[in-house]
C-alpha positions in Angstrom: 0.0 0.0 0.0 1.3 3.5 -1.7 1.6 5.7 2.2 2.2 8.9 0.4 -0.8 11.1 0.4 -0.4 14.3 -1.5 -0.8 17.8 0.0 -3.5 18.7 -2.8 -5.5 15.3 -1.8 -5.3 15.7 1.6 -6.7 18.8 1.6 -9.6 17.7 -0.3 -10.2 15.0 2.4 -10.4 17.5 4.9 -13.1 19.9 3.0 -15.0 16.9 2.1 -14.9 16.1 6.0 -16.4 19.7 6.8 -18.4 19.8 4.3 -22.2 22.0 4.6 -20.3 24.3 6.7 -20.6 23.1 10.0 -18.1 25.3 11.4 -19.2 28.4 9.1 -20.0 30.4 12.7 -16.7 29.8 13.7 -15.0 33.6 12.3 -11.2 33.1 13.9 -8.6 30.4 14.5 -8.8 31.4 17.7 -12.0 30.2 18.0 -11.8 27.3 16.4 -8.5 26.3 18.6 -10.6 26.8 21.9 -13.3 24.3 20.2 -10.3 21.9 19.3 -9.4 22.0 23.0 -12.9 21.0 24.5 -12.9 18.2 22.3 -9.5 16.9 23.6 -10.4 17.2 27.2 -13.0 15.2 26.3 -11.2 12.8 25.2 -12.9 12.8 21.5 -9.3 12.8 19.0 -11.7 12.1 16.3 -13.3 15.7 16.6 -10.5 17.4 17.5 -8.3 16.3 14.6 -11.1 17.5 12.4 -11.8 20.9 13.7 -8.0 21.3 13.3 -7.7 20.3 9.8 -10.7 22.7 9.0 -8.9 25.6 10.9 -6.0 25.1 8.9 -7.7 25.0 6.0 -9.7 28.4 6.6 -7.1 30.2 8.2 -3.4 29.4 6.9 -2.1 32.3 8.7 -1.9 30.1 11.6 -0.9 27.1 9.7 2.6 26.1 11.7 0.9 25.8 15.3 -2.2 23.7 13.3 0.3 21.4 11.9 2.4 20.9 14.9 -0.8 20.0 16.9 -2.1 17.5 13.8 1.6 15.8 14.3 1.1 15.0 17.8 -2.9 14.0 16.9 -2.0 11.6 14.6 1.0 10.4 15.4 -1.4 9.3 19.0 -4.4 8.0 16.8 -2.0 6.1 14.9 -3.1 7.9 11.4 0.1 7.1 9.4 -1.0 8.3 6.3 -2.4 11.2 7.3 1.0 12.2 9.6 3.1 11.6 6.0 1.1 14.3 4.3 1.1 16.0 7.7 4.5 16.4 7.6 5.3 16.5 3.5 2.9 20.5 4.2 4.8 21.3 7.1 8.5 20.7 5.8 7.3 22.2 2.6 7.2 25.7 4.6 10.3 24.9 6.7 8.5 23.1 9.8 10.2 21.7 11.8 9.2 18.2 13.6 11.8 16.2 15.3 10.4 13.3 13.6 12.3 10.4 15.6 12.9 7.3 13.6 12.7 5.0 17.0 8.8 6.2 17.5 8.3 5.1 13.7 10.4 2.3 13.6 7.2 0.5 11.6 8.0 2.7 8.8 11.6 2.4 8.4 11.8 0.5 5.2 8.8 3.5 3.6 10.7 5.4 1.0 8.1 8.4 1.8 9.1 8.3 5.6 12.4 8.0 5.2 12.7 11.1 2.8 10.9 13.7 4.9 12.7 12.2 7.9 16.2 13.4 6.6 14.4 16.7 5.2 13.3 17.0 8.6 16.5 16.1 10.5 18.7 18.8 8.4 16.0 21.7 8.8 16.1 20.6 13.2 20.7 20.9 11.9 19.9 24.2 11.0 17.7 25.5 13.9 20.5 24.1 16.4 23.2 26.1 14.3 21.3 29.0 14.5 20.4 28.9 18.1 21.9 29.4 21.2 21.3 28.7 24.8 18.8 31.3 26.0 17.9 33.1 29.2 15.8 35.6 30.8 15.9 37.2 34.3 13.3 38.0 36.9 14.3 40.2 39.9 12.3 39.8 43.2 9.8 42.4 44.3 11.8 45.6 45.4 14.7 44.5 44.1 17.9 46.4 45.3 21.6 46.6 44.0 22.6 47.1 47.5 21.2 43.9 48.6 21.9 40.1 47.8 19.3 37.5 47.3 19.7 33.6 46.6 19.5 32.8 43.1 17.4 29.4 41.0 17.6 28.5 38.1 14.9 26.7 36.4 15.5 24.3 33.5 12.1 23.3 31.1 10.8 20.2 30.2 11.7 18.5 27.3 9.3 19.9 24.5 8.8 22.7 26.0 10.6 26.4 26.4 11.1 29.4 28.4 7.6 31.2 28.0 6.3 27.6 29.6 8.8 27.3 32.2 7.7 31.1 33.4 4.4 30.3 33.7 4.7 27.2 35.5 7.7 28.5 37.8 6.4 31.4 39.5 5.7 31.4 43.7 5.4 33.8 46.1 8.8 33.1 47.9 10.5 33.3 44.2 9.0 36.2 43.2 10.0 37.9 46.6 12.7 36.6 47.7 15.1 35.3 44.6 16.3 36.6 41.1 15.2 33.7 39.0 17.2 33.0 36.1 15.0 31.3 33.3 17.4 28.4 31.4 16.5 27.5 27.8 17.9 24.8 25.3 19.0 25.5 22.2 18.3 22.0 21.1 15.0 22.2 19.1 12.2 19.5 18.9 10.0 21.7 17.4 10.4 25.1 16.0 9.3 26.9 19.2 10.1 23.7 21.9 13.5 22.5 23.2 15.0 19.5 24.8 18.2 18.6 26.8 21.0 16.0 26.4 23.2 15.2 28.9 26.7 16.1 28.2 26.5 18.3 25.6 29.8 20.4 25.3 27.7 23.5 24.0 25.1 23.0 26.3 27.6 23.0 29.2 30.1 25.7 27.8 27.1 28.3 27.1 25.2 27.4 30.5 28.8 28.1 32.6 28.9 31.5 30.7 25.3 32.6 31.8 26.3 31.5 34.9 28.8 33.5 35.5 27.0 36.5 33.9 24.9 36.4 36.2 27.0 36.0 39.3 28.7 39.2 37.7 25.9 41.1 36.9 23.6 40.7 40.3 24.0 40.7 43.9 23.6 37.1 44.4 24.4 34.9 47.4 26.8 32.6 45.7 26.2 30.1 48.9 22.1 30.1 47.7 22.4 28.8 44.1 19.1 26.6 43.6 18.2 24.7 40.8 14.6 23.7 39.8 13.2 21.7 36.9 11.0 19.7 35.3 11.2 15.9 33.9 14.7 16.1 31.4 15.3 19.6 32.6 15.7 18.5 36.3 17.7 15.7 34.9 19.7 18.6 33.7 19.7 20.2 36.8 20.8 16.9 39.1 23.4 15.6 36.5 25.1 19.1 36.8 24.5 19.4 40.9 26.1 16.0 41.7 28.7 16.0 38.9 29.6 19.4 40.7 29.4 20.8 37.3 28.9 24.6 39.2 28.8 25.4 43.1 25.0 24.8 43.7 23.5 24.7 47.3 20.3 22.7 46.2 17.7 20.9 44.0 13.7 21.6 43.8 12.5 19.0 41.1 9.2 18.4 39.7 8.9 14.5 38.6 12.8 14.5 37.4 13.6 11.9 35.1 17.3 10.6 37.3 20.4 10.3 35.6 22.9 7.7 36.6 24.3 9.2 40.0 27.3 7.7 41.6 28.2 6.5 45.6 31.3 8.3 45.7 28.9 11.8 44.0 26.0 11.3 46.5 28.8 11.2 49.5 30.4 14.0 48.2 26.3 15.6 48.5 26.2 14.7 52.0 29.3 15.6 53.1 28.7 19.6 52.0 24.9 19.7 53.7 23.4 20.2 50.4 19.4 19.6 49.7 17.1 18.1 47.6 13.5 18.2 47.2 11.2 16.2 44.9 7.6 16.9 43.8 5.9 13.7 41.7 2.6 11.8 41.1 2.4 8.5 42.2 1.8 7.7 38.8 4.5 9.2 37.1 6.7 6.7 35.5 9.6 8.0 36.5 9.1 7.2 40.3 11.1 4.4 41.7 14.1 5.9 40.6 12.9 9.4 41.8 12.4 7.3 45.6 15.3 5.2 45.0 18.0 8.5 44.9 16.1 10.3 48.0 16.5 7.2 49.7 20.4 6.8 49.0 20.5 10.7 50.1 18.8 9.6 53.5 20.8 6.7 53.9 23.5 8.7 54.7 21.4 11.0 56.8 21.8 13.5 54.5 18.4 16.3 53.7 16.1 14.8 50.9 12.0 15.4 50.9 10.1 13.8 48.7 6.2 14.9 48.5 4.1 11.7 45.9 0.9 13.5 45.1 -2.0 10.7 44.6 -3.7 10.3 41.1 -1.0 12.6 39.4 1.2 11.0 36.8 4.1 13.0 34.9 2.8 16.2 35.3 2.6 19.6 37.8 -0.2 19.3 40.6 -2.4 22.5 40.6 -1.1 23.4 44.2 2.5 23.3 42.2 3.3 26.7 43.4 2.2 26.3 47.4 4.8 23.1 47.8 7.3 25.0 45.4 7.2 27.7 48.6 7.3 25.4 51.1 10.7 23.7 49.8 12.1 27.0 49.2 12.0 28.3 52.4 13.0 24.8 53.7 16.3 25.8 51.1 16.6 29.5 52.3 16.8 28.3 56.4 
């Protein structure tokens, strides 16, 4: 069976699915993204998949974020033919994907697949040449030059950015007490989301020179250096804390995917009174290993907390910013 849908074809399919106007009262993308959104919460792919391809249609402005959102649609429906003319549109307009071979490992011998899979992999080449580890600052409420304040920084999510990690991020004690340095890859997975890799020489020769920017540029107590993050972006933040990568007093970690850690670098963790706190679900896949390095830490007596919310899976509970204070000021006494 020929995979290949063209771009011309599939758009027919998509009018022909929408067909007597049943979203003619819909006047913005906007609009029709909100709709899109209702039907995913409910669980309903089906319906949300079409509303998408009918917003895309009608409203090409908006095209890339459409696209994106058909990528991850399909690619869960398991809508193959669909996701190669998916992607054939996007890459014609430069899209990027991050189309991973391993996740599509049913399609490796599909001339069609393997194409826009090196198309894709050389436009993600030339994202990662152009970019560059990013950061943004946020100074604490009545923020003074004459004063010093601890200092976090917070590492994203794979798939996700900065913008996301800000929103999430945000407390009362951070926004008070800390300058809060906001880290971002420059390793792309889509056009506008980022992931991390472990020992990346650019990653860790552009993260040390932020670092020390900011250690120059702010009053910062160099003996309060936190580091929070999310899933790959706390295993980031724990590879560089117990690899002593930089000086860093301690770790707040929402459901941290764990790195290989060594006896001899938990010892050495101990030893200087650091701290570590995890937040997780006690669904979230990543969890024996998350218990299984607090425990090593209290084996030796040393300060790891670990709060295991109940029903949560990989994910931020909505009270995310109350235990974020709460482990914060347990850093700060």
């Amino acid at each position: 069976m020929n995979m290949k849908l063209s771009v011309a074809t599939f758009m027919l399919c998509v009018i022909s699915h929408t067909a007597l106007g049943q979203f003619d009262n819909y006047n913005s993308f906007e609009q029709l993204d909100s709709l899109s959104r209702v039907y995913f919460r409910a669980n309903d792919l089906d319906s949300t998949i079409l509303v998408l391809e009918y917003a895309r249609s009608q409203f090409p402005d908006h095209d890339e974020k459409a696209t994106s959102i058909l990528s991850f649609l399909y690619k869960k429906t398991k809508q193959d033919t669909k996701q190669l003319a998916n992607w054939e549109y996007g890459l014609n307009k430069r899209d990027f994907f991050g189309i991973s071979k391993w996740e599509y490992k049913h399609l490796e011998n599909n001339p069609a697949f393997l194409r826009l899979l090196k198309i894709d992999q050389q436009i993600g080449d030339s994202l990662n040449n152009l970019a560059q580890v990013e950061y943004e600052v946020v100074l604490p409420v009545n923020y003074s030059k004459d004063k010093e304040y601890p200092v976090s920084f917070v590492f994203h999510g794979n798939n996700k950015n900065l913008q996301h990690a800000k929103a999430v991020w945000t407390s009362k004690v951070l926004q008070n007490k800390f300058v809060t340095v906001y880290i971002q890859s420059y390793i792309h997975m889509s056009k506008a989301t980022y992931q991390w890799k472990l020992n990346d020489e650019r990653t860790n020769k552009e993260f040390k020179e932020i670092y020390r920017q900011i250690l120059k540029e702010y009053p910062v107590n160099k003996d309060k250096v936190i580091f929070l993050g999310m899933s790959a972006g706390g295993k980031q933040a724990i590879d560089y804390v117990f690899n002593e990568f930089i000086p860093v007093y301690g770790l707040v970690l929402n459901c941290p995917v764990i790195p290989n850690v060594g006896d001899g670098s938990i010892n050495a963790f101990v030893s200087e009174s650091k701290k570590i706190a995890i937040i997780t679900g006690e669904n979230d896949w990543a969890l024996e290993n998350q218990r299984n390095l607090i425990a090593r830490v209290d084996s030796l007596e040393g300060n790891g907390m670990l709060t295991i919310n109940a029903g949560l899976g990989h994910q931020f509970t909505k009270d995310f910013s109350v235990l974020l204070d709460d482990y914060l000021n347990w850093m700060l006494e």
